[in-house]
Phi, psi and omega in degrees: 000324175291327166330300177308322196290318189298294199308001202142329173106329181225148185300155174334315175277330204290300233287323154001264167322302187303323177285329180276000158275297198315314188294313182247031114350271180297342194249352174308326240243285173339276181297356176283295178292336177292324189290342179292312173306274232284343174268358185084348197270175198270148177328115179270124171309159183242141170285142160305134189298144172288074184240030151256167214274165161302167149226154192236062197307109145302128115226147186244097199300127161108001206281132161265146184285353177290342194260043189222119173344291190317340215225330161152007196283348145108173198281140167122335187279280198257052180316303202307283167324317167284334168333288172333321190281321197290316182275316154280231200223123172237123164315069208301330187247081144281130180231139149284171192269007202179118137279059174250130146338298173295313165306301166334273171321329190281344173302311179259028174268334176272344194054003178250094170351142194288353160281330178293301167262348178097346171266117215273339197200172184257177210030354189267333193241167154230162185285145183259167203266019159289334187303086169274149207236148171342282187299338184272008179269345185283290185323311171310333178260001181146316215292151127025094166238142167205148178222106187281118173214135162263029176200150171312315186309002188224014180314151183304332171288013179283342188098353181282334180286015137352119169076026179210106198297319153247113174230138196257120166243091166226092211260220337189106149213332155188093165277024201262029161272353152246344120228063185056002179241158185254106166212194189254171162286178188283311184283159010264314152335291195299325154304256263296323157330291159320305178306289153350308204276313170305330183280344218233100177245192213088161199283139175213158160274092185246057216293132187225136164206144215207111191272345213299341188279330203294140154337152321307140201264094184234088161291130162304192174282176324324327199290325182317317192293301210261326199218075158267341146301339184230051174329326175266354161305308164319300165322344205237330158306305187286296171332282198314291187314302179305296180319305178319303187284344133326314230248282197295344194291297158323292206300310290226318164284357173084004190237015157236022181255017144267003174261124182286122180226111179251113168272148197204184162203162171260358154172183183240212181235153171279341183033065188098329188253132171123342217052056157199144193281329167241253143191192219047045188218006202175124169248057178282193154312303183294003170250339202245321206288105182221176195291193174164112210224161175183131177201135189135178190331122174084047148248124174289143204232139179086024187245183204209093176282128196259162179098158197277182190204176178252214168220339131001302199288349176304308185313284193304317170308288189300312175303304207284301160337297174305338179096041177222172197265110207307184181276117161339305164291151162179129198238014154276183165200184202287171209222341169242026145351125162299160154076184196290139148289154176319144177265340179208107205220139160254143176231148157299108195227179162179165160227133172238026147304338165301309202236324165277354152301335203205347191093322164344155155335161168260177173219145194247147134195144182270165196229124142240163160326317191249303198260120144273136183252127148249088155292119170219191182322305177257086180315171183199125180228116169274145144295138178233344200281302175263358186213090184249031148258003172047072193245330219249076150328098191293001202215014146302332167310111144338314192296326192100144193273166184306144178318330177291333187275349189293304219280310183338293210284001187296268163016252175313353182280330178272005177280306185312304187308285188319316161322307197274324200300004173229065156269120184292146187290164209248160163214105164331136162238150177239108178309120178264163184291351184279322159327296173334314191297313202292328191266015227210277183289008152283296220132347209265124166273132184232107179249168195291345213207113167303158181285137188287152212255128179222026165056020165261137198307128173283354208293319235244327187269347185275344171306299179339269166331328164269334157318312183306317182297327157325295188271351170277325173276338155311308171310245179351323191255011151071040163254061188284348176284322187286308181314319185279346178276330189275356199261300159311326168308290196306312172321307179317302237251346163217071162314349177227053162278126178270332183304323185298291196277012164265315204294279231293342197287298209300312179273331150327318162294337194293321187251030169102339205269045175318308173331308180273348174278354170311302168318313177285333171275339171292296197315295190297325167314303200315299178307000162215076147311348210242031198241106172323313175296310170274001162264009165263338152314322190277327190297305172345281202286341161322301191294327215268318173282351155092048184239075164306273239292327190274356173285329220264340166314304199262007133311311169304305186315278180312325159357276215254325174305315195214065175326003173248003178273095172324336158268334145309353201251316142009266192288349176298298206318339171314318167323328160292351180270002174243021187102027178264162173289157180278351163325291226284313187297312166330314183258332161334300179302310181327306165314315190275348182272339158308290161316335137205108101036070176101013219240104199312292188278019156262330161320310197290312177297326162305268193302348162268324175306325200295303195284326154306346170248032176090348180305015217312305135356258183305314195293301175333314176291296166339291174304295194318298201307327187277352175277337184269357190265315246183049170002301185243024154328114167254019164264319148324310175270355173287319189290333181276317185316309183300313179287295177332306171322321209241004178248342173085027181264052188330286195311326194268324186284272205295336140016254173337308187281332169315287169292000186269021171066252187264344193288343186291300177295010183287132155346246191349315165305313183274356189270305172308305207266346159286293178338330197258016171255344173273350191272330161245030180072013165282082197285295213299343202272318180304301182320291166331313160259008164291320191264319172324319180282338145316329213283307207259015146237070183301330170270060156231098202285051153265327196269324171296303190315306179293322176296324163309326191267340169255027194064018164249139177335000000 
């Protein structure tokens, strides 16, 4: 199939085909108007005939340009691509304007800096519908427009779908048997493309985006197999192979060597250097630096353009390549241009993932051929000529840098400025829940509110974030003594992290300790008010201290901030315990079991609301579903074993308690299932775990108490 694409592009069969799209081409506007003439109805526009190539727009979220054959990742990885470089024009210095996704993309759909069009971050801003964009100038001229995306993060209500007679996002219910995340794969993006392209003849405008290198990095076979040391290489392979079967998929239809194929990224990862693991926290090369291949009519092929350049220059490279007239704004530029290129040319980059995320400093910095500026707290100036991993901070000198690096960062500092000085006011999107759910299971926090602002350097914050990240994983693998230790540690050097004081809440409850977790779940609500998640943290613990009306307050609270947060809508169902209806409890759960599906700890939060208020039924139905999602959930066969218990279903209750592990012995599980064994006159089996539960909590006067009521001693 690639063959075809070297000899030419099209198949045997193509010239045919090609001609009966032409003809009816030409003849629509002719058959548009008879039907118009001939029904009586008032006059339909006709779109303008089309006589520049389709085009076909790659992004690949996350692609670093070091990893692509073309850019130095060695022959094998990446056939597709380098192809592309070999029959086309390869972009030697591309940085994106943001490593962020949303932000990016609306940079190259737009041709405008993320200050310029306003979208600062994912999930929070959207484009606004003043913007113009690649499709709708494709549209405008006639073309086709369609769009394929493999992560949530770019859904339409974001503002991209501007201009675009389809665009699909109809994603994210589950990739996560190939990587923990809900997106589509590379082979479903590539159907779904294929498909479009069939319903759709004629010149098109075709937008691709392929989410598969962003984290987590679980390539399927072969490449799992092939890249078992590099994993995101294997992602960036697997990607390259599915675009390659796109490519063919064109030749195979005859179309593509009339088709314009521009390959992109929206920035890249860092995988460690720099100290970060990923990316959106730091705008060295390794978060910013991605490919950038163009190949098809009006292109030159094998050739290689130097200097740095953006992903800006996409929108204008393309329109002018297509024969169509650039954006009036525009802050790129066409990247094949006649004539010299800028001799000192600055490009822009920034992240505010810094500061509305942690609070942290924001970070600014300009690119030239020689030098990167990050401005931050602690400003940062590179030699790229002598340090182009950007290790050697010329502005570490105590002393201050030399007069030449001085007049550098003057320079670039007014660059920086000049960058912000057309800055947009941002326009905020309001998420609906199921989105939230869908950007939630990317990996994405989206709070109703930013993190309060404490001026730390992020350089300084990212050590910081991996401790943290450090102590959420002690947490989750149930190392709750290290965890509350390393957590307290970490709290000195940051006190007002509300993420922090959420952690530390979370592991305190984890060991019983409500009492002491409160000050810390009170603390981080006071510090985002505007934020759900933690106030519905603060209800948890509230409830757990045995205060039902301010936990159910502050359940109502975390709601009505965000209706879509599931564990508040949850935790709503309480409201029966204070003289609300079982109507009420009822459609709470229903919400919250909407909003995420299948979703392990809401089952579990549901079938414990279900047992506090006496639901006993229901809650049992609750633990089944979560058994059938989860086999070997042992807090599950615990939950049910209790309800059986309480049902006279002994035989089906020790079932349950056999597999439910460790889960059998939690204090609470045994404290309940005596209680539902003296409520049915079942003593010695009540008796038997009253005392055991003296033997090994002697200060909990609960288990003498029932042993008392039951005549022991």
């Amino acid at each position: 199939m690639w063959m075809r694409w070297i000899l030419g592009g099209r198949s045997a069969a193509a010239p045919s085909a090609y001609a009966l799209t032409g003809l009816l081409l030409v003849l629509a506007p002719v058959v548009l108007a008879s039907v118009v003439l001939g029904s009586g109805c008032n006059r339909i526009a006709v779109a303008p005939a089309v006589s520049g190539p389709s085009v076909l727009l790659v992004t690949i979220d996350t692609l670093r340009a070091d990893h692509v054959g073309a850019y130095g990742a060695g022959e094998g990885r990446t056939p597709t691509l380098d192809r592309l470089a070999r029959e086309g024009t390869t972009v030697e210095t591309v940085v994106a304007p943001t490593p962020l996704t949303l932000p990016s993309h609306a940079s190259i759909h737009t041709g405008l800096t993320p200050p310029r069009h306003g979208v600062r971050h994912n999930g929070i801003h959207r484009l606004p519908d003043s913007a113009d964009t690649l499709a709708e100038r494709f549209q405008g001229a006639g073309y086709a427009t369609g769009a394929v995306i493999g992560a949530a993060v770019l859904v339409g209500r974001h503002g991209l779908a501007q201009g675009f007679d389809h665009y699909d996002d109809r994603i994210f219910t589950g990739r996560a048997s190939a990587t923990g995340y809900a997106e589509r794969t590379a082979g479903e993006v590539s159907d779904a493309a294929l498909e479009w392209l069939d319903a759709t003849p004629g010149a098109f405008f075709l937008w691709v985006h392929y989410y598969d290198p962003h984290g987590a990095y679980r390539p399927p076979e072969p490449f799992a197999t092939r890249f078992q040391s590099e994993p995101y290489a294997g992602e960036v392979a697997y990607t390259d192979h599915e675009l390659g079967r796109l490519l063919d998929g064109l030749a195979e239809r005859g179309r593509l060597a009339d088709t314009l194929v521009m390959a992109t990224a929206d920035h890249a990862e860092s995988l460690g250097e720099h100290g970060e693991s990923t990316h959106a926290y730091t705008l060295y090369d390794s978060a910013l630096r991605v490919p950038l291949l163009i190949r098809g009519p009006g292109v030159p092929a094998g050739e290689r353009i130097q200097g740095v350049a953006s992903t800006l220059d996409v929108a204008p490279t393309l329109l002018a390549l297509a024969g169509l007239a650039g954006f009036a704004d525009v802050q790129g530029r066409d990247l094949l241009a006649s004539g010299p290129a800028p001799s000192a040319r600055t490009v822009y980059a920034e992240t505010l993932a810094t500061q509305l995320d942690h609070g942290f400093a924001p970070l600014h910095a300009v690119r030239t051929d020689d030098h990167l500026y990050v401005r931050a707290p602690r400003s940062e100036l590179y030699d790229l000529e002598r340090d182009p991993k950007q290790l050697d901070d010329l502005l570490a000198d105590p002393a201050g840098p030399d007069e030449a690096h001085a007049a550098v960062v003057a320079e670039l500092s007014a660059a920086v400025d000049a960058a912000l000085a057309g800055e947009e006011e941002s326009e905020r999107v309001v998420l609906d829940p199921a989105s939230k759910s869908q950007l939630h299971a990317l990996g994405y926090v989206v709070e109703s509110s930013p993190a309060p602002e404490n001026g730390i350097d992020p350089k300084d914050g990212l050590r910081l974030l991996d401790r943290f990240i450090a102590i959420e994983g002690l947490y989750h693998y149930d190392r709750l003594d290290e965890a509350e230790r390393d957590a307290l540690s970490l709290l000195a050097q940051l006190p007002e992290s509300p993420r922090l004081l959420d952690l530390l809440a979370r592991i305190l409850l984890a060991k019983g300790q409500a009492a002491s977790a409160l000050p810390h779940a009170e603390r981080a609500a006071r510090l985002v008010p505007g934020s759900a998640r933690h106030r519905e943290m603060l209800a948890s613990v509230r409830l757990a201290t045995g205060d039902v009306p301010g936990a159910v307050a502050d359940f109502e609270a975390a709601a009505e901030l965000d209706p879509g947060h599931a564990e508040a809508q949850a935790g709503c169902m309480l409201r029966m315990d204070l003289g609300g209806s079982l109507a009420d409890a009822a459609e709470h759960a229903e919400q919250a079991l909407a909003l995420r599906p299948d979703d392990l700890g809401i089952l579990t939060s549901v079938a414990r609301n279900w047992d506090h208020l006496g639901q006993y039924d229901r809650s049992l139905s609750a633990w089944r579903k979560l058994l059938e999602i989860d086999p070997e959930n042992g807090p599950a066969h615990a939950g049910a074993a209790l309800q059986l218990v309480r049902f006279g279903e002994d035989e089906a209750a020790k079932e349950h308690l056999d597999r439910a592990g460790a889960a059998a012995r939690t204090p609470r599980l045994q404290f309940a299932l005596a209680i539902a064994y003296a409520a049915r006159e079942r003593i010695p089996e009540a008796r038997s775990l009253l005392v055991d539960l003296r033997g090994r909590y002697p200060d909990w006067p609960g288990p003498r108490k029932v042993l008392s009521q039951l005549g022991e001693g």
